[in-house]
N, C-alpha and C positions, 0 to 999 in steps of 0.2 A: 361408515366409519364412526368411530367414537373416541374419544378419549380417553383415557385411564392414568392411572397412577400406579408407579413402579418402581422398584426399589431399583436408584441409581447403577446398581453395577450390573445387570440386565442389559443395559442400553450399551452397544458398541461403536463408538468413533468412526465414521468413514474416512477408510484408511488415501481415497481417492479423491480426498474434500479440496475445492482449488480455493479455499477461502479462508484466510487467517484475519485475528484480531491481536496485535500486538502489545506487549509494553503497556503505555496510560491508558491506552483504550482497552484493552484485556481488563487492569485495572478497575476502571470505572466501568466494566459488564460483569465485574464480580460485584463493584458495590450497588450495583443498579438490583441487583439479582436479593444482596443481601436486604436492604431496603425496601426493594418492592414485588415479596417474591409472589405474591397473587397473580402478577402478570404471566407469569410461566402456566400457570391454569389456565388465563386467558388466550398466549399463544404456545401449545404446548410444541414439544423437540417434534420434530417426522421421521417416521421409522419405517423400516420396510418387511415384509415376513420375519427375516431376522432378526429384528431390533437392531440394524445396522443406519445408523442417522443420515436421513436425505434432508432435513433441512433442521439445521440448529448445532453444529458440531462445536461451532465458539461456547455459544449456551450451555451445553453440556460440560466442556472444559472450565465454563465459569461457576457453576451449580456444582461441580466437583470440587475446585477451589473454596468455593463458599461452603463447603463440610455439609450439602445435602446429602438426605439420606435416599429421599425419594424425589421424583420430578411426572410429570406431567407427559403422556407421548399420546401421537396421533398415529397408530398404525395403517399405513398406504401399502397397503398388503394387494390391492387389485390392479397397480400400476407394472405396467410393464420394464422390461430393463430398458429398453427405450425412453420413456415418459419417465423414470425414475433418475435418468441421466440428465434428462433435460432440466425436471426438476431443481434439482441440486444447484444449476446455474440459475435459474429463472428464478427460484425465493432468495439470489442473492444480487439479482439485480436492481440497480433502484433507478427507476422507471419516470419517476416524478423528479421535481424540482423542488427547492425550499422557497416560500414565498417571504423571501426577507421584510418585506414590510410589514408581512400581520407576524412576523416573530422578531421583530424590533418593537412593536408597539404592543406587542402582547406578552412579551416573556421576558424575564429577567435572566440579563448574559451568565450569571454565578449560577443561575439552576440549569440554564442549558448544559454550561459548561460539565456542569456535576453530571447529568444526563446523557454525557458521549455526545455531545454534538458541538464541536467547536466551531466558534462564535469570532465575533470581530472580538478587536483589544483596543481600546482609547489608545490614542498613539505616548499620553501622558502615560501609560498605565505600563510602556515597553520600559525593558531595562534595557537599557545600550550599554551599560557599565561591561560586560563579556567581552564586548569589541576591545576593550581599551587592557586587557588582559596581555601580559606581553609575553608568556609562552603559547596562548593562543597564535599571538603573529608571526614567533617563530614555529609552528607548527603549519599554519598556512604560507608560507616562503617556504619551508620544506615540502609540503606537498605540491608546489607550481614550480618547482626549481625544474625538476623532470620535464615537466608539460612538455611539447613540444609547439612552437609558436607557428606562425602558419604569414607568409607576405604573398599578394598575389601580384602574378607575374604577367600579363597581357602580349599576345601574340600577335602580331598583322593577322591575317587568316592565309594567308602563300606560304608563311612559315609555322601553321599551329601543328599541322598534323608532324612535323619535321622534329619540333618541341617536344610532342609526346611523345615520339618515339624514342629519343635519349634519355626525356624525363624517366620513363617508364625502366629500362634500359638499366639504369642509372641504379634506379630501388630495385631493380632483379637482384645487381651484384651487392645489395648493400652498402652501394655508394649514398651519402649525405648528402642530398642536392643542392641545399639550403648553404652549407660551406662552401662547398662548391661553387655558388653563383656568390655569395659572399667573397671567395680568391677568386672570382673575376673579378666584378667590378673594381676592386682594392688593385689588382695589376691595372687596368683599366684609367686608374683615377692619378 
């Protein structure tokens, strides 16, 4: 296997890729891309007979975005459909761990940040001002107005299977059971 360089429109997106990068992070793998684009020689896109991408489908949508002409691929041409499937999951699994303490003492949170890898925030450094937003509030009271709220109800065990069976019963016919025990207890009381 070797590497080679090839004009961008060559290389075809795997249409069966289970790996997205969205939004800021999409974002910062264009500007990591536009910034440091040696690294793509370093680790170039994986392709298969086709030029169909097994590992680097983001990369590619970001090298696109970033107005490449050409990119970097490693053709895995002797891989079976087998090992080309597993592939695809295996170069997007991350296996390791981050070692917070040598990347607290060693790196500065603004260049992680800038690098795709979100970092702690000094809790000085949060804005809480959003919270105090008051169509935010009414927007969250409209969204839990619906909830449906949940009280637990405890059965002796002589009468639990008795409970479930009406419980159950109850929510076949689209009976409320929750009103329901609420007009009891209120006759009750």
């Amino acid at each position: 296997m070797k590497t080679e360089k090839v004009k961008i429109g060559k290389i075809k997106t795997n249409p069966n890729n289970p790996r997205l990068i969205k939004d800021d992070k999409f974002k910062k793998l264009v500007k990591s891309i536009k910034e440091f684009p040696e690294m793509l020689e370093i680790r170039p896109i994986v392709v298969d007979k086709d030029n169909i991408v097994l590992g680097g489908n983001m990369r590619l949508r970001a090298c696109q975005e970033a107005g490449l002409k050409e990119v970097h691929i490693l053709q895995a041409d002797q891989l079976t459909e087998k090992q080309q499937r597993e592939f695809i999951i295996k170069d997007n699994v991350g296996f390791g761990e981050w070692d917070w303490d040598e990347i607290a003492n060693n790196f500065e949170t603004p260049e992680l940040n800038d690098w795709g890898l979100d970092v702690w925030q000094p809790e000085e450094d949060i804005d809480y001002s959003i919270l105090d937003d008051e169509d935010l509030a009414a927007e969250l009271e409209d969204m839990t107005g619906n909830v449906k709220k949940a009280i637990q109800i405890e059965f002796e065990p002589e009468h639990y299977d008795e409970a479930f069976k009406l419980i159950s019963e109850a929510r076949k016919e689209g009976k409320d059971v929750g009103w329901i025990t609420l007009q009891a207890f209120r006759n009750e009381a």
